[in-house]
C-alpha positions in Angstrom: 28.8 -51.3 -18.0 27.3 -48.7 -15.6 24.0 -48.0 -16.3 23.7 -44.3 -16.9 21.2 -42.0 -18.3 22.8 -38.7 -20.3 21.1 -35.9 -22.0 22.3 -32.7 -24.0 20.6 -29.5 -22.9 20.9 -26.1 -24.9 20.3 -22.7 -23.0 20.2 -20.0 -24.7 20.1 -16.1 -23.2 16.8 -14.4 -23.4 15.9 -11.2 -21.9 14.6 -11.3 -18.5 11.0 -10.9 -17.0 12.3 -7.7 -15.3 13.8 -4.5 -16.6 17.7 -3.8 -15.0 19.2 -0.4 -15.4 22.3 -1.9 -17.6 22.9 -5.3 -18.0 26.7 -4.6 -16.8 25.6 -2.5 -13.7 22.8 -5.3 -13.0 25.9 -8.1 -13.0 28.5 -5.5 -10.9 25.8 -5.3 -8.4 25.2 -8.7 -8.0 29.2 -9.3 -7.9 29.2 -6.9 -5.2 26.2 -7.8 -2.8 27.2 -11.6 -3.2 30.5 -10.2 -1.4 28.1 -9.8 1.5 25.6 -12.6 1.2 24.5 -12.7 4.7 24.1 -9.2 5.6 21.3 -7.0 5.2 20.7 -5.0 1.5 21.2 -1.7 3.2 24.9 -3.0 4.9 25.8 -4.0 1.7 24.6 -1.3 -0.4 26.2 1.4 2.5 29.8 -0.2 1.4 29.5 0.4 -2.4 30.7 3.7 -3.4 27.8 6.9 -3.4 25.0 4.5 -2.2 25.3 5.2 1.7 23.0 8.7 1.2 20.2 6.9 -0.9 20.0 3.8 1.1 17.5 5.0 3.5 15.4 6.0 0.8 15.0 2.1 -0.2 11.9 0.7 0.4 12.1 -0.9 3.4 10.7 -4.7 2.8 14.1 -4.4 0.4 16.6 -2.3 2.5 15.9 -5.0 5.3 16.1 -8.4 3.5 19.1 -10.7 3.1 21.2 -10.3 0.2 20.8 -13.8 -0.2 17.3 -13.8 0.1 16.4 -11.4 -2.5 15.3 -12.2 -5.9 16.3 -11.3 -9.0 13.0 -9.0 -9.9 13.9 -7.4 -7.0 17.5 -7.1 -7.6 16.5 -5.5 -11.0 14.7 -3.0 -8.8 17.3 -2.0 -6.9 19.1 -2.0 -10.1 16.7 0.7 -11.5 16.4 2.4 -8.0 20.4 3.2 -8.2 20.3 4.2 -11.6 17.6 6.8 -10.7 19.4 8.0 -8.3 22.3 8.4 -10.1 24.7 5.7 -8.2 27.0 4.5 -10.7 28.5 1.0 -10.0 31.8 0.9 -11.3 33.8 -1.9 -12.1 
């Protein structure tokens, strides 16, 4: 008999420590960055549909970062930043 430890773990949804726009446009945007992990925010963002003409107006310790090294407060910023500017991430 292998000698093996188990445990059951539970998770359960809460809302998170930052505010997001929409909770779908928050997930399509992470769907669609994660397309271009390794690129820059602003390379990604300039592919996504109505976002080219605000992405200069990005702060720029976020329009210069990897996608992949961004975190998920500041995702929810750029979240809110698109909704502000009326960018609508469609599905």
């Amino acid at each position: 008999e292998p000698s093996v430890d188990s445990a059951m773990v539970r998770l359960r949804p809460v809302a998170g420590p930052f505010g997001v726009a929409s909770d779908d446009a928050f997930k399509r945007l992470l769907e669609h960055s994660f397309r271009y992990r390794d690129d820059r925010l602003s390379a990604a963002l300039r592919r996504l549909a109505g976002a080219a003409e605000v992405v200069p107006l990005l702060p720029g310790r976020l329009r210069d970062k990897r996608v992949s090294a961004l975190t998920p407060a500041e995702f929810g910023e750029v979240s809110r930043f698109l909704d502000a500017h009326k960018v609508r991430l469609l599905s």
